[in-house]
C-alpha positions as CSV (number, residue, x, y, z in Angstrom):
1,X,-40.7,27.1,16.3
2,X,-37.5,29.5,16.0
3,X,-34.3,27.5,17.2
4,X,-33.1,28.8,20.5
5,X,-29.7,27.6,19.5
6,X,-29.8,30.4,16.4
7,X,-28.9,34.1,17.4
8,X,-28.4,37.6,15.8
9,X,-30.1,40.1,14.1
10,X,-28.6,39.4,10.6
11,X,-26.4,42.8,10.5
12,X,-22.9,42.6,9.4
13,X,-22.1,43.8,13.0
14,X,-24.7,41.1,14.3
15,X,-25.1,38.1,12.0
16,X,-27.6,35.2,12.6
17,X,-25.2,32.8,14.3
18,X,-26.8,29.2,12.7
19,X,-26.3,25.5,12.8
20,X,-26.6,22.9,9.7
21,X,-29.3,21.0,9.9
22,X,-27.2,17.8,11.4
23,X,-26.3,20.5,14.5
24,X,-22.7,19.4,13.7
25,X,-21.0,22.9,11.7
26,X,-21.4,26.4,13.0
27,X,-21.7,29.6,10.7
28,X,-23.0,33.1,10.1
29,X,-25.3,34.5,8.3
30,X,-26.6,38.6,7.2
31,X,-28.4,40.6,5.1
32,X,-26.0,42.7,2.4
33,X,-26.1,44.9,-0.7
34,X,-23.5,43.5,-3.6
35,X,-23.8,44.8,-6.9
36,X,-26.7,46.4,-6.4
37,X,-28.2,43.4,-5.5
38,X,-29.6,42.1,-2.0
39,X,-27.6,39.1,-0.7
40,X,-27.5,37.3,2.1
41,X,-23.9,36.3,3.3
42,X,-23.0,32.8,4.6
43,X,-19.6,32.4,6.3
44,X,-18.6,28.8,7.0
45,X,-15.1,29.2,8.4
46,X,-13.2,31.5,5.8
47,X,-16.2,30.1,2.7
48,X,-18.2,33.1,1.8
49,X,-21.2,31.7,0.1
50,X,-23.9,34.2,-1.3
51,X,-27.5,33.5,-1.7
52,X,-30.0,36.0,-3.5
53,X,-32.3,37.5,-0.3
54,X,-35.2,36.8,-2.3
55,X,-34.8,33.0,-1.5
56,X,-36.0,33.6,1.9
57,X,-39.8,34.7,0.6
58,X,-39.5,32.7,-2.4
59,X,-38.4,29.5,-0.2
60,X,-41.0,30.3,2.1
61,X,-43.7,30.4,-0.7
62,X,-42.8,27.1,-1.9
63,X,-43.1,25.5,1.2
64,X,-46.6,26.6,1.9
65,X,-47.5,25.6,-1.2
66,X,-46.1,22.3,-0.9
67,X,-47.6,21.8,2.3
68,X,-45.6,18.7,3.6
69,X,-42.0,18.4,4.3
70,X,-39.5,18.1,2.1
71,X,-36.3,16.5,1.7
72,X,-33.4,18.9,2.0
73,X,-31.0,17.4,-0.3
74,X,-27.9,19.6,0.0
75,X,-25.4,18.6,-2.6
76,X,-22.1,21.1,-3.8
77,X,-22.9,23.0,-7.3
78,X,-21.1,20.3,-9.5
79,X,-23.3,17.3,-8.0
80,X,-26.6,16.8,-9.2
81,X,-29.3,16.7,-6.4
82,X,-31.7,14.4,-5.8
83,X,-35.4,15.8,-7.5
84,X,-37.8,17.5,-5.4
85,X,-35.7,18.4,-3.1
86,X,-35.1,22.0,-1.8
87,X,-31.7,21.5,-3.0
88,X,-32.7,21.4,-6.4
89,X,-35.7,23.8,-6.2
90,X,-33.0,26.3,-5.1
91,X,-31.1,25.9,-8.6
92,X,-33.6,25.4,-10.3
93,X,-35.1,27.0,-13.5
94,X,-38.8,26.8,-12.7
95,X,-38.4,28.6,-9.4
96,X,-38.8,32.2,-9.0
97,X,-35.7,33.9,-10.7
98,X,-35.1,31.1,-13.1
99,X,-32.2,29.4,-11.5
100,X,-29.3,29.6,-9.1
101,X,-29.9,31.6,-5.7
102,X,-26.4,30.8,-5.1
103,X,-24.2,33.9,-6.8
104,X,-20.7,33.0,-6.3
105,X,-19.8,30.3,-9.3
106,X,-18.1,27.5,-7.6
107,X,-20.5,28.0,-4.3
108,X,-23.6,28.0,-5.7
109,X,-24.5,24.8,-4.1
110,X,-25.4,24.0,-0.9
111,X,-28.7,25.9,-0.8
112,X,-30.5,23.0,1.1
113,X,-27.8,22.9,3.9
114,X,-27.1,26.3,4.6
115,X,-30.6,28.2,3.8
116,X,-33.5,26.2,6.0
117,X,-31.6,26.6,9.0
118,X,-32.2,30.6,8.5
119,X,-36.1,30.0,7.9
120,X,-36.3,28.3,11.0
121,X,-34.7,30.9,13.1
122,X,-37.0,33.3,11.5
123,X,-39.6,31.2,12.5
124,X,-41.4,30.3,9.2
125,X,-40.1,26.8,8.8
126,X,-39.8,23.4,11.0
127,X,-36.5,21.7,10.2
128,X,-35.8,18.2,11.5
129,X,-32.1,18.1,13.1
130,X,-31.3,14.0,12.3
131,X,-27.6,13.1,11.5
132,X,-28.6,12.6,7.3
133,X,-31.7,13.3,5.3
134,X,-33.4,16.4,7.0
135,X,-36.1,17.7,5.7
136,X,-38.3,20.9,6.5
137,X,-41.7,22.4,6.3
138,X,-43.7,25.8,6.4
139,X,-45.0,26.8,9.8
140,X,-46.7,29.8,8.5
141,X,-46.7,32.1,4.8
142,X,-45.6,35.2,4.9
């Protein structure tokens, strides 16, 4: 189910306006071209983080093909996150592009807070909203 709490089109002039997972921290999200690269933008107060846009199929993928939830396991870049977690799927070098969606060095991490949120406004995952230890799952592949 897309979160009626979640707005925008994901334009620069429009971003998705999202909530963590904990529904405690506001911020935006959009689509973007840097470096000749597609990105999406995350702005949590004045913290630009940027994720490579191909984590929103790729993400998507791995969730169907898990088929269960998983734990979201948000951790910054120099922690280690916990194992299968999408935390460490996200920076991991078995996924997809062989590592780190996040671009900017020093804000890589955060992939499990900041990403599912988006998937569930776009309406292809369930996230569960509890104070600590979300997790998510697929509603449908894409």
């Amino acid at each position: 189910m897309t979160d009626p709490i979640s707005s925008g089109s994901g334009t620069a002039d429009d971003p998705w306006q999202l909530l963590t997972p904990p529904l405690g921290s506001a911020y935006t999200m959009h689509r973007d071209i840097r470096d000749e690269v597609e990105v999406i933008v995350c702005t949590v107060s004045s913290t630009v983080l940027l994720y490579d846009a191909r984590c929103i199929d790729d993400l998507n993928d791995m969730l169907v093909a898990h088929g269960d939830w998983i734990d979201l396991g948000a951790s910054d870049e120099k922690k280690e996150p916990a194992e299968g977690t999408v935390e460490a799927w996200g920076r991991s070098p078995d996924n997809p592009i062989g590592g780190w969606y996040g671009l900017r060095k020093g804000y890589r991490g955060r992939f499990g807070m900041y990403v599912p949120p988006l998937l569930e406004h776009l309406g292809l995952a369930e996230l569960e909203h509890n104070n600590r230890s979300n997790r998510m799952r697929a509603i449908t592949a894409r």
